[in-house]
Backbone and ligand atoms as CSV (ligand in chain L), in Angstrom:
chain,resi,resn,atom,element,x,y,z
A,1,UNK,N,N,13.861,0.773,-51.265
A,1,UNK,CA,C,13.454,-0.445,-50.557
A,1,UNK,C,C,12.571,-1.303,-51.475
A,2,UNK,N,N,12.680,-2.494,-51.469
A,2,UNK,CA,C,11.744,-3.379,-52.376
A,2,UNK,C,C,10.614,-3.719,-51.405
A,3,UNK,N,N,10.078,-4.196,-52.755
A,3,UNK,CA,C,8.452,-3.985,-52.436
A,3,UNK,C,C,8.637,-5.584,-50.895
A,4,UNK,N,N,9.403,-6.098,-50.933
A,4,UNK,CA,C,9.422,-7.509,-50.140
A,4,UNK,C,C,9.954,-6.933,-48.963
A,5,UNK,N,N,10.972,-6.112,-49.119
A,5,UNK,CA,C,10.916,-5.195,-47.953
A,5,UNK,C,C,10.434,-4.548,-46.820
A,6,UNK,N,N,9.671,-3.920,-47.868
A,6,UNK,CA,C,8.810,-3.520,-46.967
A,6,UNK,C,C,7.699,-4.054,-46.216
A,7,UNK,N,N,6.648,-5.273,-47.208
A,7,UNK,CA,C,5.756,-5.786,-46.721
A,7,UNK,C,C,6.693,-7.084,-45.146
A,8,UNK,N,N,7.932,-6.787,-45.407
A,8,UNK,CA,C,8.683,-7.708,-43.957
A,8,UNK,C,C,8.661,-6.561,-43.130
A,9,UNK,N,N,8.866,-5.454,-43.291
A,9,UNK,CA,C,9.089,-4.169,-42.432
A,9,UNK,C,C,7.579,-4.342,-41.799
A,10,UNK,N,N,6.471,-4.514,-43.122
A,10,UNK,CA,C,4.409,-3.615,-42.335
A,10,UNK,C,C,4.565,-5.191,-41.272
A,11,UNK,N,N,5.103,-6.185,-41.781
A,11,UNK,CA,C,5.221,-7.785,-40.737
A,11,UNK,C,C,5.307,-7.404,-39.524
A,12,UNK,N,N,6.716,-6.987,-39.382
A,12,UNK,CA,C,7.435,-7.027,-38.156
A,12,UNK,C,C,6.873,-5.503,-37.056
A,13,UNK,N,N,6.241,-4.682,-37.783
A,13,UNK,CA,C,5.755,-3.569,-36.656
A,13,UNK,C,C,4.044,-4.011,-36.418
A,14,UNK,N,N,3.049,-5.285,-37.030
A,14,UNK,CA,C,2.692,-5.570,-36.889
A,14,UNK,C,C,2.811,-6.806,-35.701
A,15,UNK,N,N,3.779,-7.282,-36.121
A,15,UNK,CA,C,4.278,-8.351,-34.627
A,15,UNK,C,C,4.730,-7.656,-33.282
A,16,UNK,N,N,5.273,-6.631,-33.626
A,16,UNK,CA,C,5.781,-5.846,-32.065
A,16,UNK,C,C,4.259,-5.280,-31.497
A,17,UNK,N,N,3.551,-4.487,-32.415
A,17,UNK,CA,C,1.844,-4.198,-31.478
A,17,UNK,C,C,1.742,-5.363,-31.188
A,18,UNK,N,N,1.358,-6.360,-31.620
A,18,UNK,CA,C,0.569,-7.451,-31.025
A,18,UNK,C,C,1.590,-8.484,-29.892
A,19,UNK,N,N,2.228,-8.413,-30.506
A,19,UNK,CA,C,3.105,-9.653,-29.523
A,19,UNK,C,C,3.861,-8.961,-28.035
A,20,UNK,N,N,4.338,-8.053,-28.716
A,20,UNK,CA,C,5.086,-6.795,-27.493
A,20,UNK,C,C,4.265,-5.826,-27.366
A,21,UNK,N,N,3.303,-5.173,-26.532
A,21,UNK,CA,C,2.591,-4.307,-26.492
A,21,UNK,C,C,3.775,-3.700,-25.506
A,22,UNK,N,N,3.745,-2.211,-25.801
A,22,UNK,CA,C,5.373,-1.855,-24.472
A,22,UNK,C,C,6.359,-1.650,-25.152
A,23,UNK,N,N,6.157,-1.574,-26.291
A,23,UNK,CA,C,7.312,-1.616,-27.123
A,23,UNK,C,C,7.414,-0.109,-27.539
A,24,UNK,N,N,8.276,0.183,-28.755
A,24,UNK,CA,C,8.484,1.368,-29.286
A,24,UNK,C,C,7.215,1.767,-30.200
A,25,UNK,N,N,6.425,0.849,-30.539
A,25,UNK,CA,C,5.504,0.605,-31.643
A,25,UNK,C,C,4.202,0.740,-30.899
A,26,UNK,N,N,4.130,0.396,-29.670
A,26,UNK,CA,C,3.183,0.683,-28.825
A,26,UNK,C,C,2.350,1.962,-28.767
A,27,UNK,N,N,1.341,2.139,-29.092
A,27,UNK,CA,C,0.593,3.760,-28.647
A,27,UNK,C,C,0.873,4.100,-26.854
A,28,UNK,N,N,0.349,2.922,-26.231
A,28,UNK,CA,C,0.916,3.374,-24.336
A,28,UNK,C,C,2.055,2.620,-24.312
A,29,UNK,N,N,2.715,2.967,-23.110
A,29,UNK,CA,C,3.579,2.115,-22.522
A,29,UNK,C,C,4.794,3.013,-22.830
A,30,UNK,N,N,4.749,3.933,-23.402
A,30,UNK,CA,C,5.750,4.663,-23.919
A,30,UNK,C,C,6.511,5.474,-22.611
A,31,UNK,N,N,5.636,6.164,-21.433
A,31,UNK,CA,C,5.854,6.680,-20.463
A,31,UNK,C,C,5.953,5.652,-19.318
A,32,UNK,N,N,7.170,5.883,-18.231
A,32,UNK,CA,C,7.173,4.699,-17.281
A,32,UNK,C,C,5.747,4.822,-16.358
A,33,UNK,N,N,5.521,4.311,-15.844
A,33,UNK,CA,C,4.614,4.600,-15.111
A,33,UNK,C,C,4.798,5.373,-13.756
A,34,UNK,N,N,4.348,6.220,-13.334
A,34,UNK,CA,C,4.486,7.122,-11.874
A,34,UNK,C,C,4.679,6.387,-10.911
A,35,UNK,N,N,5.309,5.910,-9.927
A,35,UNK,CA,C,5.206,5.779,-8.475
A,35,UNK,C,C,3.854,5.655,-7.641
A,36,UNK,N,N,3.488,4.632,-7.379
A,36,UNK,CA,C,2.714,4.604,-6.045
A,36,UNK,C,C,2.385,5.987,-5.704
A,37,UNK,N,N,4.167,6.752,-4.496
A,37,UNK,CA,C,4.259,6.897,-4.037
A,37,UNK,C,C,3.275,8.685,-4.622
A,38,UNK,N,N,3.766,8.858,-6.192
A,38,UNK,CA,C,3.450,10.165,-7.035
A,38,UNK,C,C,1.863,9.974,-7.042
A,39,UNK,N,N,1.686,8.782,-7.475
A,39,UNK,CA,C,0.617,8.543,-8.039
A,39,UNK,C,C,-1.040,9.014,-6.782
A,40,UNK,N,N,-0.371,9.107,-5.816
A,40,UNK,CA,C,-0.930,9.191,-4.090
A,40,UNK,C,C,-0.884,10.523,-4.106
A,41,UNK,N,N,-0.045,11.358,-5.044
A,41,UNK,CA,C,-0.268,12.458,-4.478
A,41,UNK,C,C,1.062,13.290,-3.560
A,42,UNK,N,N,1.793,12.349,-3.227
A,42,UNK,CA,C,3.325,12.614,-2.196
A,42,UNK,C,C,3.009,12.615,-1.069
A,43,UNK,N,N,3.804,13.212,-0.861
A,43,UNK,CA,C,3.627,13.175,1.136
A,43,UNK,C,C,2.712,13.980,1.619
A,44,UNK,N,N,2.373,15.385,1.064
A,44,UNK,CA,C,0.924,15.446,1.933
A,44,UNK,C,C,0.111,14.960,1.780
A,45,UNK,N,N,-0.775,14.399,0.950
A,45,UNK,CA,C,-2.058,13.663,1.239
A,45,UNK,C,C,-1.528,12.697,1.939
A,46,UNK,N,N,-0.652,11.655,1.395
A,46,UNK,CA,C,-0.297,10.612,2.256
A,46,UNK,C,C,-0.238,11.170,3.984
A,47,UNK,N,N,0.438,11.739,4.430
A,47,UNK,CA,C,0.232,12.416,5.589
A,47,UNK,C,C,-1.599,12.485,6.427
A,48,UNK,N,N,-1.896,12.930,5.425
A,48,UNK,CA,C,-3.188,13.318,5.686
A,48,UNK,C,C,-3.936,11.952,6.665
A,49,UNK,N,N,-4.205,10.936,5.244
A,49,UNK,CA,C,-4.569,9.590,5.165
A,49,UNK,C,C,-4.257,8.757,6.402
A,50,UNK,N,N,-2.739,9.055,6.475
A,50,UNK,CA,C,-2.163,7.770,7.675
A,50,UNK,C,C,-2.812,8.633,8.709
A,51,UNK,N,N,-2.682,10.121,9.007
A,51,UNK,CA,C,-3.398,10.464,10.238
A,51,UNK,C,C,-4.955,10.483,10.692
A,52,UNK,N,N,-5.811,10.274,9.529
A,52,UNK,CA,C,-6.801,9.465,9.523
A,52,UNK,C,C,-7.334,8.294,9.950
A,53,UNK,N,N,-6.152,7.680,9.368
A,53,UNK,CA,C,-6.159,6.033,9.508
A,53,UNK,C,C,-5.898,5.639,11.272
A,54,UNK,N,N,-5.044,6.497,11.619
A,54,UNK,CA,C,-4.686,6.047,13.117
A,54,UNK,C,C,-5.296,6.599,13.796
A,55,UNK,N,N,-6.045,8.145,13.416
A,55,UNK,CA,C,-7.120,8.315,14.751
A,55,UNK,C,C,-8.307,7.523,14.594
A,56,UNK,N,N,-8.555,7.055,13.486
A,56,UNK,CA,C,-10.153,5.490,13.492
A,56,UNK,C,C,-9.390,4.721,14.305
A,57,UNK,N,N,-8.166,4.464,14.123
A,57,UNK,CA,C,-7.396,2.528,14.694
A,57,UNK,C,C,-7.178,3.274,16.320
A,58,UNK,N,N,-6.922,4.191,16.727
A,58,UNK,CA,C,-6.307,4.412,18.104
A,58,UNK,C,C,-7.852,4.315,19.103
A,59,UNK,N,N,-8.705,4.947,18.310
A,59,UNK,CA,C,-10.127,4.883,19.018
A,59,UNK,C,C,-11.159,3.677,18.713
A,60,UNK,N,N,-10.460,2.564,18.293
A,60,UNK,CA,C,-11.774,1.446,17.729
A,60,UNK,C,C,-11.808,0.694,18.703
A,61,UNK,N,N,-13.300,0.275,19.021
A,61,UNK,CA,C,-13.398,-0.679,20.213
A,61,UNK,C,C,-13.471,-2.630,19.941
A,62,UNK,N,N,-13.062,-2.142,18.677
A,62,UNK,CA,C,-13.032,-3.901,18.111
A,62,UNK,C,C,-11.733,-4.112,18.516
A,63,UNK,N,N,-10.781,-3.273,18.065
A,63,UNK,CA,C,-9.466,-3.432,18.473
A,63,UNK,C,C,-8.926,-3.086,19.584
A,64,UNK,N,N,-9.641,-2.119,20.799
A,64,UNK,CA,C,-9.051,-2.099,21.765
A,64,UNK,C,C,-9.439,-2.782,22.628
A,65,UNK,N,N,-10.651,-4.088,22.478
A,65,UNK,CA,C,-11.189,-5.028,23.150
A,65,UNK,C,C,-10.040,-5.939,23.488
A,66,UNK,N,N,-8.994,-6.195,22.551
A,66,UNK,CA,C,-7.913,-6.584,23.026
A,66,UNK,C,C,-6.872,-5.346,23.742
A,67,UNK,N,N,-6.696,-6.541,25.473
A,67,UNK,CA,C,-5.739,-5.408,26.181
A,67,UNK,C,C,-5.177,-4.911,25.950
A,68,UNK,N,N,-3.796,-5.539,25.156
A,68,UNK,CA,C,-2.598,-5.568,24.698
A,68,UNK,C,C,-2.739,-4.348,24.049
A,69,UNK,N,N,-3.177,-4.548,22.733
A,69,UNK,CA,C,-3.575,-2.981,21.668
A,69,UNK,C,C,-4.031,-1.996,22.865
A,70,UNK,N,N,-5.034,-1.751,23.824
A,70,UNK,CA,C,-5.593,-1.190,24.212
A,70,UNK,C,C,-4.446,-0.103,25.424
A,71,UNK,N,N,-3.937,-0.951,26.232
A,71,UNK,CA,C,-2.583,-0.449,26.941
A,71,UNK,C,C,-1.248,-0.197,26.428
A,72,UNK,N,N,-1.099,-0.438,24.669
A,72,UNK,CA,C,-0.353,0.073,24.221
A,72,UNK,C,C,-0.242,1.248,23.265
A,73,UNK,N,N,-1.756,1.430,22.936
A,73,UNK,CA,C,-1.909,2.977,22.055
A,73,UNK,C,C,-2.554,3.830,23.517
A,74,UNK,N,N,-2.387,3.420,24.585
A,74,UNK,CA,C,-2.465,4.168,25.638
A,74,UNK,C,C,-0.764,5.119,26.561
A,75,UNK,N,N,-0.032,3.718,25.671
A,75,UNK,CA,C,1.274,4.261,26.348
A,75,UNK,C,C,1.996,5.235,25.151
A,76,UNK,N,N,1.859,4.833,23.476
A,76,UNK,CA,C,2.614,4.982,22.633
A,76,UNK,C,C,1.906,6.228,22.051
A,77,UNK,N,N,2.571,7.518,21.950
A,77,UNK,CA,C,1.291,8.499,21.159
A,77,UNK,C,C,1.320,8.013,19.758
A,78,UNK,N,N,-0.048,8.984,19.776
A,78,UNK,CA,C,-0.758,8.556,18.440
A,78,UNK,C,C,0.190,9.405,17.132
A,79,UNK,N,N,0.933,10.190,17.850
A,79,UNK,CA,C,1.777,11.294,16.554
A,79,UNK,C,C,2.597,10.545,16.321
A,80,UNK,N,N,3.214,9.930,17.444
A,80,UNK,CA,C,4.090,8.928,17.378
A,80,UNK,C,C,4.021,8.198,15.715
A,81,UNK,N,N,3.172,7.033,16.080
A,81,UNK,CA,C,2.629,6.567,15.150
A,81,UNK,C,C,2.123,6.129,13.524
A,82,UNK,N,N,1.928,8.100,13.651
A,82,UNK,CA,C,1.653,8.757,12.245
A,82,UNK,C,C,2.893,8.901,11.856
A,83,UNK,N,N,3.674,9.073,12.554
A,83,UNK,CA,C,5.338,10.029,12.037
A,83,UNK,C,C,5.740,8.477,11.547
A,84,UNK,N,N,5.688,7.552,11.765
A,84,UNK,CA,C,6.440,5.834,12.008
A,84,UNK,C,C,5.296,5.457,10.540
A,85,UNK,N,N,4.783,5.813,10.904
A,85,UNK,CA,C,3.657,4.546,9.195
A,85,UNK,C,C,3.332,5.378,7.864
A,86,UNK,N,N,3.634,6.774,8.601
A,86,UNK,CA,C,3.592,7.519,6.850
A,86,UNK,C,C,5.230,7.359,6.689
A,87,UNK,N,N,6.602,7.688,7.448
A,87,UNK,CA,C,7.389,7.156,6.874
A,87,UNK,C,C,7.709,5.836,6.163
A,88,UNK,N,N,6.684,4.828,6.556
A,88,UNK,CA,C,7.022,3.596,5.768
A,88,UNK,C,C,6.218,3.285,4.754
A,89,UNK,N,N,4.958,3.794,4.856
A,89,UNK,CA,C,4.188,4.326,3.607
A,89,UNK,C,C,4.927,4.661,2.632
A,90,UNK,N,N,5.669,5.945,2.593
A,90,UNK,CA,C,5.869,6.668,1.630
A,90,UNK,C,C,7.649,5.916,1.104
A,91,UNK,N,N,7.983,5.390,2.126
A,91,UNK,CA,C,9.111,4.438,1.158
A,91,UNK,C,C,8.429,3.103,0.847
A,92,UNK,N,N,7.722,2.723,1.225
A,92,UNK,CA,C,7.349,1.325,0.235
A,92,UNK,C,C,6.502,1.623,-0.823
A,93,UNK,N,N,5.860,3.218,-0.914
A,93,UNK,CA,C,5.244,3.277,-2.249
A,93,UNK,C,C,6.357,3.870,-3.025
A,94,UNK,N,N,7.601,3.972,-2.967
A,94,UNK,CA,C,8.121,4.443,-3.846
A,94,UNK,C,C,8.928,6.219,-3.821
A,95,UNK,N,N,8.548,6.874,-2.658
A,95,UNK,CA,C,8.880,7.819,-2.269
A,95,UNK,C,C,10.329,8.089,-1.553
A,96,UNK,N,N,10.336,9.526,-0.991
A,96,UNK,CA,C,12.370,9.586,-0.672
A,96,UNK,C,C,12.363,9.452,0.649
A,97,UNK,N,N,11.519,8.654,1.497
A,97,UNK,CA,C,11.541,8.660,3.086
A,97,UNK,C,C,12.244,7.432,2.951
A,98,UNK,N,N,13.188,7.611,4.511
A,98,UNK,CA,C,14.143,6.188,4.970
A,98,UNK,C,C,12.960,5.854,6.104
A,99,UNK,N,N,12.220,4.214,6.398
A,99,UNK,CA,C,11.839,4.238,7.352
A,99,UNK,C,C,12.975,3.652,8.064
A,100,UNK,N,N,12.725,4.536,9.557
A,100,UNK,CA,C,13.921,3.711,10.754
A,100,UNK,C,C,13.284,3.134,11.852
A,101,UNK,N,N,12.351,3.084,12.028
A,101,UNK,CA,C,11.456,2.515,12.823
A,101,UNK,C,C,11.901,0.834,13.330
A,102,UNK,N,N,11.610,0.320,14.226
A,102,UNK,CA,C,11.356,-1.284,14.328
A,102,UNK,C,C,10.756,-2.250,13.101
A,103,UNK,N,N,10.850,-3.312,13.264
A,103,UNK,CA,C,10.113,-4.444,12.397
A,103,UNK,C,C,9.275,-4.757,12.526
A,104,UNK,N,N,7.804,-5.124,11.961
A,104,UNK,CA,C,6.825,-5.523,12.109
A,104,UNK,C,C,6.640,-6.667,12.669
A,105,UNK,N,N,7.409,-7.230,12.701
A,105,UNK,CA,C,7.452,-8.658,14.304
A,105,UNK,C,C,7.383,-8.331,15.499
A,106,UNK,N,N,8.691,-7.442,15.587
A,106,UNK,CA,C,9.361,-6.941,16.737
A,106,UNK,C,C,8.265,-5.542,17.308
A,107,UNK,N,N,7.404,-5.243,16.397
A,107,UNK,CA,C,7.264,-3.901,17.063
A,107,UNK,C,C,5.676,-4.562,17.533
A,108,UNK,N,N,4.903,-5.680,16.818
A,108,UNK,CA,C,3.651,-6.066,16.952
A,108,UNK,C,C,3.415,-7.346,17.883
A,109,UNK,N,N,4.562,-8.141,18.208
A,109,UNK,CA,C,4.675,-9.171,18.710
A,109,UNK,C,C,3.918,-9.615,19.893
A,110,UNK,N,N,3.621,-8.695,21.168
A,110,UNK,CA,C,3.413,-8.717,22.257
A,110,UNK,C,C,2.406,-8.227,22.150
A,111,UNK,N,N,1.672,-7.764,20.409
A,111,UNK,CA,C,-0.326,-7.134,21.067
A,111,UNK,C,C,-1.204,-8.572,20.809
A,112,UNK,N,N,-0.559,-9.847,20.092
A,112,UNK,CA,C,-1.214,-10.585,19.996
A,112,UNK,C,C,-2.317,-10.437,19.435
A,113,UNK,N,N,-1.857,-9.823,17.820
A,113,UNK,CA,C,-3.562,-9.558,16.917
A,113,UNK,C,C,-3.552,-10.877,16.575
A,114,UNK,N,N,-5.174,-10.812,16.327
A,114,UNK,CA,C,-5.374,-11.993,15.715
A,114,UNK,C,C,-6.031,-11.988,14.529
A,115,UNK,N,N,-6.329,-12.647,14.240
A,115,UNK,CA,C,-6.941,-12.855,12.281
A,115,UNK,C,C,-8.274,-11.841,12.566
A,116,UNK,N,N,-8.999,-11.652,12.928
A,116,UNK,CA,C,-10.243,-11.067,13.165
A,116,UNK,C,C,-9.864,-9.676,13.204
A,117,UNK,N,N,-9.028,-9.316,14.155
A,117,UNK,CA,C,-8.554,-7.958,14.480
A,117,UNK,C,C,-8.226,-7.754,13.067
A,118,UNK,N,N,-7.131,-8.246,12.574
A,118,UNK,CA,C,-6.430,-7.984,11.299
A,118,UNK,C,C,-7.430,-7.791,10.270
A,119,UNK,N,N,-8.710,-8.507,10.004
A,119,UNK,CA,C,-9.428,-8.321,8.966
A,119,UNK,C,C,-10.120,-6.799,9.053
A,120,UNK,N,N,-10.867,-6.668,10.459
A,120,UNK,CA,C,-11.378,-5.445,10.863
A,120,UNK,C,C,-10.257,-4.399,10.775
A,121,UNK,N,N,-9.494,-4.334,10.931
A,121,UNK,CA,C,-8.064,-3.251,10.914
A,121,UNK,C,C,-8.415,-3.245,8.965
A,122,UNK,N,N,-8.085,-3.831,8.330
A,122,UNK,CA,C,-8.457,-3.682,6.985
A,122,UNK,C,C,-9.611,-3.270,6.220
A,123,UNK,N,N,-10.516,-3.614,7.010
A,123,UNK,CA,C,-11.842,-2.811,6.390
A,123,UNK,C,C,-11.617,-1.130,6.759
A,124,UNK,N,N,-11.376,-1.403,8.031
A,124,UNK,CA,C,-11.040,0.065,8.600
A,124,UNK,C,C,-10.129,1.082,7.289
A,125,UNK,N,N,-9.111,0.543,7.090
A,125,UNK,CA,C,-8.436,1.093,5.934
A,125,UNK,C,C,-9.350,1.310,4.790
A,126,UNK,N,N,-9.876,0.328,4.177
A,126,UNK,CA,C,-10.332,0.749,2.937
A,126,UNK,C,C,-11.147,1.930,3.432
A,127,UNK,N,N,-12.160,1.696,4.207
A,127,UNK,CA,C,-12.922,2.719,4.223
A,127,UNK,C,C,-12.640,4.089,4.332
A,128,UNK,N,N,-10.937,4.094,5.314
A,128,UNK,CA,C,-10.545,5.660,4.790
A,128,UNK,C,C,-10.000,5.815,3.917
A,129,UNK,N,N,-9.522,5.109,2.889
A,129,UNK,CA,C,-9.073,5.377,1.900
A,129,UNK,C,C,-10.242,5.930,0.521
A,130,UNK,N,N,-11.914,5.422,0.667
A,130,UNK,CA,C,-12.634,5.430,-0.353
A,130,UNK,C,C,-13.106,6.883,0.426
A,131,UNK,N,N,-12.806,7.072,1.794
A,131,UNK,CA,C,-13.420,8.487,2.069
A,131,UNK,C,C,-12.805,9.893,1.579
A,132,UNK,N,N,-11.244,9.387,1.295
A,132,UNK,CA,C,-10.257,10.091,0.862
A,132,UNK,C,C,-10.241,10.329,-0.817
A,133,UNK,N,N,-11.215,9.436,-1.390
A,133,UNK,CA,C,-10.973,9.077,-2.612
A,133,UNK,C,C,-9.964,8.836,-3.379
A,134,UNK,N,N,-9.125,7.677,-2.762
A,134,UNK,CA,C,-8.312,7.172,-3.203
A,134,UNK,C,C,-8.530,6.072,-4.405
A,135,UNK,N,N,-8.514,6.141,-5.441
A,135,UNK,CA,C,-8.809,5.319,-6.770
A,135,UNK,C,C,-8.389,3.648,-6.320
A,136,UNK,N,N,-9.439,3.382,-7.100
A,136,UNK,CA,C,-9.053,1.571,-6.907
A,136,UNK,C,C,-7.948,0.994,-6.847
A,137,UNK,N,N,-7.292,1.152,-7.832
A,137,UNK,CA,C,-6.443,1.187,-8.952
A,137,UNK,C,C,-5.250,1.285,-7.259
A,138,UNK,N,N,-4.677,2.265,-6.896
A,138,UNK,CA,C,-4.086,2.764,-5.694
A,138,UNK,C,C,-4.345,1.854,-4.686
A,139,UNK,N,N,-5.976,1.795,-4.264
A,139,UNK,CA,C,-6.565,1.134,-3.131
A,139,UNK,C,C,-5.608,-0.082,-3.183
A,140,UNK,N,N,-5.850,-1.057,-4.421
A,140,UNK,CA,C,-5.420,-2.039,-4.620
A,140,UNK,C,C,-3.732,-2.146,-4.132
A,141,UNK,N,N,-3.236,-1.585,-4.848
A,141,UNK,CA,C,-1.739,-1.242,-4.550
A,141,UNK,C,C,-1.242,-1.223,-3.032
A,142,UNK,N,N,-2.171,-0.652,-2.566
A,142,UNK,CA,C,-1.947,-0.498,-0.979
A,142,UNK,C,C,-1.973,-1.557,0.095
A,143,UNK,N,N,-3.355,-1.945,-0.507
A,143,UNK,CA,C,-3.678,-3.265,0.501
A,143,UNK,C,C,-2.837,-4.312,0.368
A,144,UNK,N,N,-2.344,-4.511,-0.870
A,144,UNK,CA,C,-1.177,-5.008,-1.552
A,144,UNK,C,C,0.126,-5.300,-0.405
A,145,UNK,N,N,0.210,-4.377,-0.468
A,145,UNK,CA,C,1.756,-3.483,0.578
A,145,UNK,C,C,1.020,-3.807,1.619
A,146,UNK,N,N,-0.230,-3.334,2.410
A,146,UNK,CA,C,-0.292,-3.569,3.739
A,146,UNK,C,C,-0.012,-5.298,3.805
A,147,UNK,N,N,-1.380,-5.815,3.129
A,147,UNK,CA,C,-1.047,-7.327,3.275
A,147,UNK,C,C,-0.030,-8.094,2.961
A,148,UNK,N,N,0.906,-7.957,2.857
A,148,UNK,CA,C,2.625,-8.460,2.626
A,148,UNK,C,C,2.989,-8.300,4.357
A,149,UNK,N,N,2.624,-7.265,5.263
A,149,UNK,CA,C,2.992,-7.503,6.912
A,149,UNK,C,C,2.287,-8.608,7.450
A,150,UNK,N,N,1.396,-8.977,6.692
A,150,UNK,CA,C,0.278,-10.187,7.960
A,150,UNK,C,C,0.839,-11.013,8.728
A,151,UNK,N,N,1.897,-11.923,7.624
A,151,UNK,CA,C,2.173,-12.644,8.413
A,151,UNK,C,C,2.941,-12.134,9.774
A,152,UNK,N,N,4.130,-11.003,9.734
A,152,UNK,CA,C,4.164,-10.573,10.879
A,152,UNK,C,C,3.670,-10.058,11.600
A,153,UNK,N,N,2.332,-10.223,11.256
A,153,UNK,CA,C,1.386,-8.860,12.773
A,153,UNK,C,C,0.850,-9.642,13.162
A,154,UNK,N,N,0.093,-10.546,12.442
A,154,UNK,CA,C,-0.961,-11.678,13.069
A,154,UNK,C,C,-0.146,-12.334,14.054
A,155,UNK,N,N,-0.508,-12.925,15.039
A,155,UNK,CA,C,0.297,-13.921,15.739
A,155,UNK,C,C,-0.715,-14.835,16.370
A,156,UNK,N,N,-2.087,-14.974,16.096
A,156,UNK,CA,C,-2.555,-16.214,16.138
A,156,UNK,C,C,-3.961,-16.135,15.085
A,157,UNK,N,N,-3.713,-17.505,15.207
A,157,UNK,CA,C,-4.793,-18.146,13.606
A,157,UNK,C,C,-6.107,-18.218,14.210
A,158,UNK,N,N,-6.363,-17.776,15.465
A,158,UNK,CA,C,-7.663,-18.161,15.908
A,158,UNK,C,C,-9.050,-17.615,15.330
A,159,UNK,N,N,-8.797,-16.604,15.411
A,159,UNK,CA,C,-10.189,-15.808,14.476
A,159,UNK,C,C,-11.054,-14.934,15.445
A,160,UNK,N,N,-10.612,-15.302,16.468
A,160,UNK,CA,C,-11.656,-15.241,18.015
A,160,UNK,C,C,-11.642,-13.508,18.272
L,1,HEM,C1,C,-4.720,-4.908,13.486
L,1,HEM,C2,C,-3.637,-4.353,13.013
L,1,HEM,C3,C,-2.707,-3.459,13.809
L,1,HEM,C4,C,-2.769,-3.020,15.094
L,1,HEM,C5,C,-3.848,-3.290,16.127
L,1,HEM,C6,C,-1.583,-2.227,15.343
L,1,HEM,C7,C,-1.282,-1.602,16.535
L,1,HEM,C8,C,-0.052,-1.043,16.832
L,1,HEM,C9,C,0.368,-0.580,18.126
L,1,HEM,C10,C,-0.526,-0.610,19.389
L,1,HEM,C11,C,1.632,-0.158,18.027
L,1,HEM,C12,C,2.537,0.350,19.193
L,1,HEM,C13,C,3.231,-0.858,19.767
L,1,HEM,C14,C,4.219,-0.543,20.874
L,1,HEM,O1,O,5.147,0.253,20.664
L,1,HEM,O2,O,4.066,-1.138,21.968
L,1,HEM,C15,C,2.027,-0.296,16.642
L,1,HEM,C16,C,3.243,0.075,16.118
L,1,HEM,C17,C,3.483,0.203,14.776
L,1,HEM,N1,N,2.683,-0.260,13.768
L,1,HEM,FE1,FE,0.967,-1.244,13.967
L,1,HEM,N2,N,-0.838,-2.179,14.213
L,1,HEM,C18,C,-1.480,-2.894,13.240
L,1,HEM,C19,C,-1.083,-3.061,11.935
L,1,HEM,C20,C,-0.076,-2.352,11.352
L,1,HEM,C21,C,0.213,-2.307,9.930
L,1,HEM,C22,C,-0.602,-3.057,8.866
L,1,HEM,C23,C,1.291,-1.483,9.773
L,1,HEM,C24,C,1.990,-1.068,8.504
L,1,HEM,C25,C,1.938,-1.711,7.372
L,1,HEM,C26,C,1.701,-1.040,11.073
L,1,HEM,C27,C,2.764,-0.215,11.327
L,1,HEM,C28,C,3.249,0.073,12.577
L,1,HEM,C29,C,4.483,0.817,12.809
L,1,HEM,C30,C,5.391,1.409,11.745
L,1,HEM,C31,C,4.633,0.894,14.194
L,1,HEM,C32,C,5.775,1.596,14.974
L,1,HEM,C33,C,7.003,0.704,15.057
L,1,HEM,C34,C,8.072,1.339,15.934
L,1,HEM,O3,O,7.786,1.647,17.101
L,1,HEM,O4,O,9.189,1.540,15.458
L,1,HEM,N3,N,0.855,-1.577,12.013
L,1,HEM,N4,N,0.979,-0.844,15.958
């Protein structure tokens, strides 16, 4: 190889670190990255978490101040529930569950949350998630995924 050669060769693996980080030349990026769904741990912790999550939400009096919520985690069990949101959990992080459940329009339509509920329903989450020690990094990811339903759960802008 000539000496011009090569100093185009030290060029061009100098341009792939810097310009393409992700590349073959890359120190990271070499491994895909894990799944959400892995990255959580799989389905038992996830399991764990959502059944966490719904015995705080089935017993909160911020949220059962509204009727609607209140006469409907009265009619709907709470296993119910868990079985319905860790299956959709664990396929929107990336895992081998089919959810078959209803739509988040269709299944939330008639509790009439409102922006307030919805924010408090979210703190509620983080907080079991940092009790669970679920990494930021994840946290983020999640709330992510939860907040992509708002617009279908919320059904009024009031705040009240
Ligand atoms: C303030 C927020 C929320 C409240 C108060 C709430 C409350 C409820 C209640 C009471 C039901 C039973 C409704 C019925 O069958 O009459 C339900 C169903 C359900 N919720 Fe929520 N929910 C909230 C947010 C969410 C979020 C963020 C998710 C997931 C991202 C979710 C997932 C589900 C699922 C999967 C079902 C079952 C659907 C089916 O029956 O097939 N919910 N929710």
């Amino acid at each position: 190889m000539s000496k011009c050669s090569r100093s185009l060769g030290a060029a061009l693996a100098v341009f792939l670190m810097v310009v393409m980080p992700g590349t073959a030349m890359s120190q990271e990026g070499d491994e895909p990255q894990a799944s959400l769904f892995e990255r959580l741990g799989g389905l038992a912790p996830i399991t764990v978490v959502v059944s966490d999550f719904i015995d705080h939400l089935v017993e909160d009096p911020v949220l059962n101040a509204n009727p609607a919520v209140d006469a409907a985690r009265q009619r709907v069990p709470a296993a119910y529930l868990k079985y319905r949101v860790t299956s959709l959990v664990c396929q929107s992080t990336g895992g081998p569950c089919q959810y078959q459940g209803r739509g988040m329009k269709e299944s939330h339509a008639h509790l009439e949350i409102t922006e307030a509920e919805w924010n408090h329903m979210v703190e509620v989450f983080k907080e079991v998630l940092a009790e669970h020690g679920v990494p930021d990094p994840e946290t983020e990811e999640l709330l992510a995924i939860v907040g992509s339903t708002r617009d279908d759960i919320v059904s009024t802008g009031s705040g009240s």
